[in-house]
N, C-alpha and C positions, 0 to 999 in steps of 0.2 A: 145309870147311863153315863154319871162323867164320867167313869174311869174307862168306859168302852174304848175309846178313842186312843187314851196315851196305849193301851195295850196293842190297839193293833198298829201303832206304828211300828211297836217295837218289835214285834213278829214282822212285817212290811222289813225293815231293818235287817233282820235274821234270814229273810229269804232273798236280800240282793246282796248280801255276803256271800253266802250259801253260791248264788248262784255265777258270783265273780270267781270265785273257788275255783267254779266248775268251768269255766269258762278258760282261764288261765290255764288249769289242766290243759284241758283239749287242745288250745292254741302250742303249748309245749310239744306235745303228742306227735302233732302234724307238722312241726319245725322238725324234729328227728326223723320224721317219716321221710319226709323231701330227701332232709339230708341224705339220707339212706338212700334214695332212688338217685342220685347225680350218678354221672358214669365219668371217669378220667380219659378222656383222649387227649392222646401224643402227636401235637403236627411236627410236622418235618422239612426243612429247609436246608439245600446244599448253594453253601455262594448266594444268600439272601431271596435263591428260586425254591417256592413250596413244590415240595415230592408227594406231599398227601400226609395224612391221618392213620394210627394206627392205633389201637386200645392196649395196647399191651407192647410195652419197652422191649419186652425178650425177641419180639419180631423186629426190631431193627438191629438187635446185638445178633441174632443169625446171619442177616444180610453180611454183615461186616466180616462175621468169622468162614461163612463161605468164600468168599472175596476172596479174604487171605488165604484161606487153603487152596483153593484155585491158582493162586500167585504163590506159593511157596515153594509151587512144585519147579517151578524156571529159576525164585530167586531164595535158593535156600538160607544164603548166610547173612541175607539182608534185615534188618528191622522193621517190618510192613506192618501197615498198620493203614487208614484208610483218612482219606480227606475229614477237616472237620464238620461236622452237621451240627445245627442247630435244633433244638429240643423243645418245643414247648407245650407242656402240660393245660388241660383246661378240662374243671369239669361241665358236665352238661345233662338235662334231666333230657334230650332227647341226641343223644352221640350220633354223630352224624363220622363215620370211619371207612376205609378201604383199605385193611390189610393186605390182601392180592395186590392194590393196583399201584401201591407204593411200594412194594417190595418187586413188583417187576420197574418202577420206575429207576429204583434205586440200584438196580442189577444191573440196569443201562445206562445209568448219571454217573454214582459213583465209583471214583476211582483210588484203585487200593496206591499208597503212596509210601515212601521209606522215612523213617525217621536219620537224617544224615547229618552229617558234620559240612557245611558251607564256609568253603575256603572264599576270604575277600581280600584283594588290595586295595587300598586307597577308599573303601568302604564299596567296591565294586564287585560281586557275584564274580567269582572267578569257576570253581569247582564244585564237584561235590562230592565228598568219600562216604563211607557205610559208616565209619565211626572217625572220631576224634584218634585214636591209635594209627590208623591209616592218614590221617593228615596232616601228622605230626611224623611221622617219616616220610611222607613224600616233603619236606621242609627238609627235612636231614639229608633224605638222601641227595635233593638239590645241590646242598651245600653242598656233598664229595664230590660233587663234581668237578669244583675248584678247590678245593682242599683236602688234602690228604688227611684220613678218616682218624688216625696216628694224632694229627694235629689239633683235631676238634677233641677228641679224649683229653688231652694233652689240656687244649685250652677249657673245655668242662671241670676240669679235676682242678685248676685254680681259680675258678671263681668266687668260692670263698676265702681268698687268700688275698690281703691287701697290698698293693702295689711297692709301701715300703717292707712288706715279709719276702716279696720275689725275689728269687738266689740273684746273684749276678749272672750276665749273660758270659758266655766262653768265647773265646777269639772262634770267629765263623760260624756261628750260632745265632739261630734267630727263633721266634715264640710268638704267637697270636697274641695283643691284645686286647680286640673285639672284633666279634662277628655279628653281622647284621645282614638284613635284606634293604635295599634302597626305598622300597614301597612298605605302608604300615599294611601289615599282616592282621586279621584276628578271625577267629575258628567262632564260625554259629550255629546252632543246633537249627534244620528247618525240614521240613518235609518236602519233598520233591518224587516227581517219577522215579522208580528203579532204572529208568535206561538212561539218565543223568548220570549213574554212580560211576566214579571213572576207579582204577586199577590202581596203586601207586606209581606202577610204573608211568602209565600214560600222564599221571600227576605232574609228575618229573620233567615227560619228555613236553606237555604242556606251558609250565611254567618255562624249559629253555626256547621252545619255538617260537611261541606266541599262537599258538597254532596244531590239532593233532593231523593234521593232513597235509602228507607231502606233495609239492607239486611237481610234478614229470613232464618233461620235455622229450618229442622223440627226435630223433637226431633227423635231419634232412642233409641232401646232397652238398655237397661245399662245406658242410659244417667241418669245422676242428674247435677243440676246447677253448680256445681264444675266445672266436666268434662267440658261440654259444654264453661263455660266462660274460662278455660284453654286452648281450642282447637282452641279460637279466640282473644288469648293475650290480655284478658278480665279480669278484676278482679271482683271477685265472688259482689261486690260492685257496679260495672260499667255497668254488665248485668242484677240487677235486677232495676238500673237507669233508663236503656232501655226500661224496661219493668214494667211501672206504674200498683199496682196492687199486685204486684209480692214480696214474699220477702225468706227469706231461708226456709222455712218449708214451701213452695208450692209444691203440689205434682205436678208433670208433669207426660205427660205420651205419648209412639209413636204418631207421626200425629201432637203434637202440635206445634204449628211455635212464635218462637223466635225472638227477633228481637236482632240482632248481629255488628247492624252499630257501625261500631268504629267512633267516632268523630272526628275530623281534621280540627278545627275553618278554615275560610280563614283569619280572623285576630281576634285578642283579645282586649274585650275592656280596656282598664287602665287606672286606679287610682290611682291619691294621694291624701291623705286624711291626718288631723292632728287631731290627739286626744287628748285629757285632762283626764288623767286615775289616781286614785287614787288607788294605790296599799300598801300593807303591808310589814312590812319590818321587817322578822322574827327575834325574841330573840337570842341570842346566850346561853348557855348553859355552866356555868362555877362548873366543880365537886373540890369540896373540899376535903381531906382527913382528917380524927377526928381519934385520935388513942385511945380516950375514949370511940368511937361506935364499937359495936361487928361486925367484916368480915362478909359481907352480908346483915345488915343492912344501909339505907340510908333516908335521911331526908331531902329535902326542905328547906332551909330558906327564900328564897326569889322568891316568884310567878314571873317568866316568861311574859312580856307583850313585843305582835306587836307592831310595831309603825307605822309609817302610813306618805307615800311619795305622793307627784303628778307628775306624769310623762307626759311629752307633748312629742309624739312621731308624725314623721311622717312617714306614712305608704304605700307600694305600695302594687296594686292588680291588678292581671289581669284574668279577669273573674271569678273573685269574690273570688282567689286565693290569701291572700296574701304571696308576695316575696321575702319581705323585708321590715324590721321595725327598724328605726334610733331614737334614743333620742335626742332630740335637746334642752330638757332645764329639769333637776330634784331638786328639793324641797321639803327636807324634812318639813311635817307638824308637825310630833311625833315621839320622839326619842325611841325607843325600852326599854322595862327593860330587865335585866340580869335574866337569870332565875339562880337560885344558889343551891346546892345540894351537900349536906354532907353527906361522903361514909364513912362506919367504915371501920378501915384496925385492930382492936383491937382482935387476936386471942385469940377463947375459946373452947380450945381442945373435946367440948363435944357440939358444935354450928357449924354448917354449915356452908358453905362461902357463898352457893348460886346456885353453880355451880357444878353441877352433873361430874365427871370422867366416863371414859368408867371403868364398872364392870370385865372388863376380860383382859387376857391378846390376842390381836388384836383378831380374829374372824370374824365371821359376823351373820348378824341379817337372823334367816331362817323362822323365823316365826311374825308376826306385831300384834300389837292390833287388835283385831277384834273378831266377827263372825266367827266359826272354830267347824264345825262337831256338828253342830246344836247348839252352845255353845259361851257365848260369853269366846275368849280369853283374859284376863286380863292386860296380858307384853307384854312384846317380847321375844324370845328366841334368843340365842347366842352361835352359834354351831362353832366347829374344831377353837381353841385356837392356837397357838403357844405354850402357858403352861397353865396347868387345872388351874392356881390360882386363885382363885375369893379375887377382892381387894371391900373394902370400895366406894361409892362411893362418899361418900364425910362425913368430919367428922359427931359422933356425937357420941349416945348411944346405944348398945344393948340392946333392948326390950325384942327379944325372939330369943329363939335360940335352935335349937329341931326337931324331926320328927313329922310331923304335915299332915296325910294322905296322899290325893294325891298330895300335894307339896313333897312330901319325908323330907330329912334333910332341914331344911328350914330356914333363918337368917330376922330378921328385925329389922332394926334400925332407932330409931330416930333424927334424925339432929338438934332436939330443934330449927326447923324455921318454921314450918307447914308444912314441907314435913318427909315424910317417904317414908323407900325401902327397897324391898322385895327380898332377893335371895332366890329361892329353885332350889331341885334334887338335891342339892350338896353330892358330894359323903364323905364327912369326913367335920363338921366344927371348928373352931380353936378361938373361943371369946365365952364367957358367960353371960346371962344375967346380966344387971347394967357394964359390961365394956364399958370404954371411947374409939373407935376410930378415927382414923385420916385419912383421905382422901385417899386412894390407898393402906392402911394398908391391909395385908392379913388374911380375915374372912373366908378359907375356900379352898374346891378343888370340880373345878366341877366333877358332876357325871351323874347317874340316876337313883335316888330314886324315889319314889314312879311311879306317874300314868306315865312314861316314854317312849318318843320309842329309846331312844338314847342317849348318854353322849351330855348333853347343861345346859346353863344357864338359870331358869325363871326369868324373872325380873320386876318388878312394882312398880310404883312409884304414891305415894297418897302427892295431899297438901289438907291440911285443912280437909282430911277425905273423897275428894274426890277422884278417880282412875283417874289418865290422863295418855295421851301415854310416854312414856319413851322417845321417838325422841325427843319432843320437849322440852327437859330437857340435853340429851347429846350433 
């Protein structure tokens, strides 16, 4: 009987092995079971809002590619592709899913979108084109607008070339160089609606307006171009710009529409440029005095010649404005002559100076050269004195001196220079034929003699025997 004991523990031992064995089995068995029974659903989320549940990925990849065939047929040449959704997997031993109610949710949430190129200045959302190709020439073509297209080739093909390899510039020649925009530029790839994507043209016409929409004005009654560019802090220049076609003497009239956009670049493009300019570099003028030449005569001795410099300036522009223009290096080619000219100051009491005197004592002019009651007027008249004297107006000789019709008392003298001057209506005069006088000397007292309406001066002044206006002589 002792040994009964130790044996049946050891069988006891043999059957809670046995039966841990058996036990791990099974618990294994029913871990892979579970595992097996999980189901995977896809929630879905557009913009951090749930759209619903679906068991299977390929029901939202149809949502999307119907989308886009539906939208591919209006934007063919666009990159579409659709907002992004958020995805997340979970398995679950009781799936709880609605493929139906998410795929109609997502037919009416989601929106199909382009993949584009986002033009920014200044880091600000300006545009949007279909590709980078498209927004890299509405940039180029910007620039031609202010630069001739010759010149941007011109200045592209040396930009590898360093400043000390550059030829020399040729007399009247000038070269880019740098081009730039005044606002920083940069190109980002972002998704946006298709009816963002703009044209390059519109790119273009964008970037110059500040604006794609012109504003129209319809003409109303009274209007002329003046008013109108007045009324839109317009300059009468800036509104016929607007209006290609158009220039000051276009008649307008109610009904017609204007185009009144004020312009507001988004940026400006700028230039510097260096030029080789050959400019002239005027005489200076040096008067001599000869006291052997008679007052009022003068003479030349020496012809006046330009001279002639090269200027290398460099220049800034922006939108084809220049701002600013610096000299950076001047050489003269040809040194200027003096022009030179010999004045008489040699006084000949019966000779002229040159220089006509007011005929009266102050006054004023009431009547001008002209056309006057169907007649040509000859002077001027010289009405309400401070005192009636009538002076010389400048030395010379008395010719004639006398009542002479409808001049009335009437005086003329010769200045022996090719001018003569004519006083009449005077009422009393005080010199005789063949007398010498002198410049402001007193020949007389106004009046109104002959054809008269009033005490005045006539006055007229002839050179060479022709009548010219008397203004241009006092």
């Amino acid at each position: 009987m002792g040994n009964v004991l130790p044996q049946s523990k050891s069988l006891f031992k043999n059957i809670t092995i046995c039966l841990s064995l058996a036990t791990a089995v099974t618990v294994g068995a029913n871990s892979v079971a579970a595992e097996d029974s999980l189901t995977t659903v896809y929630h879905v989320y557009l913009d951090s809002e749930y759209m619903g549940s679906v068991n299977d990925q390929t029901v939202i990849d149809d949502v999307t590619k119907t989308k886009i065939t539906n939208k591919n047929k209006t934007y063919e040449d666009l990159r579409l592709t659709v907002e992004d959704l958020e995805i997340i997997p979970e398995k679950m031993f009781r799936p709880v899913y609605n493929n139906d109610l998410t795929v109609s949710k997502l037919m009416q949430e989601l929106d199909v979108v382009v993949e584009a190129t986002e033009l920014t200045l200044n880091g600000e959302p300006i545009a949007y084109f279909k590709d980078n190709e498209d927004a890299q020439a509405v940039l180029e073509q910007y620039k031609q607008l202010y630069i001739p297209e010759s010149d941007l080739v011109e200045w592209n093909d040396i930009q590898s070339i360093t400043s000390e390899e550059l030829p020399a510039l040729k007399e009247n020649e000038s070269r880019l160089l740098d081009v730039s925009l005044t606002e920083k530029v940069s190109l980002e790839e972002e998704k946006v609606s298709p009816k963002k994507i703009l044209t390059v043209e519109q790119g273009v016409n964008l970037l110059k307006k500040g604006t794609l929409a012109d504003a129209k004005y319809e003409v109303e009654e009274q209007d002329v171009l003046g008013s109108i560019a007045k009324k839109h802090e317009l300059t009468l220049k800036q509104l016929l710009e607007l209006n290609p076609g158009m220039s000051e003497d276009t008649l307008i009239k109610p009904g017609d529409l204007l185009n009144v956009t004020v312009f507001k670049p988004y940026t400006k493009v700028k230039v510097t440029e260096e030029e080789l300019k050959k400019e002239s570099i005027a005489f200076e003028t040096e008067i001599k005095e000869d006291s052997s030449l008679p007052k009022g005569e003068k003479k030349t001795t020496q012809e006046g010649q330009n001279g002639e410099k090269l200027i290398h300036y460099v220049i800034e522009k922006e939108n084809g404005t220049e701002i600013s223009r610096t000299t950076k290096e001047e050489n003269v080619v040809k040194e200027p002559v003096k022009e030179v000219i010999v004045k008489g100051t040699k006084v000949i009491p019966s000779r002229g100076t040159g220089s006509l005197a007011w005929p009266a004592v102050g006054g004023y002019v009431s009547s001008h050269l002209g056309q006057r009651w169907g007649k040509l007027h000859k002077g001027i008249d010289i009405a309400r004195p401070s005192d009636r004297t009538i002076k010389a107006a400048d030395n010379g000789t008395v010719v004639s001196a006398g009542y002479d019709g409808g001049y009335g008392n009437k005086v003329v003298i010769n200045h022996n220079n090719g001018i003569k001057t004519v006083y009449a209506h005077l009422d009393s005069i005080s010199v005789t034929v063949g007398q010498v006088v002198s410049q402001g000397q007193k020949i007389g007292v106004m009046g109104k003699t002959g054809n008269s309406t009033g005490v005045h001066l006539h006055f007229e002044v002839y050179e060479n025997g022709n009548l010219k206006n008397p203004m241009d002589y006092l």
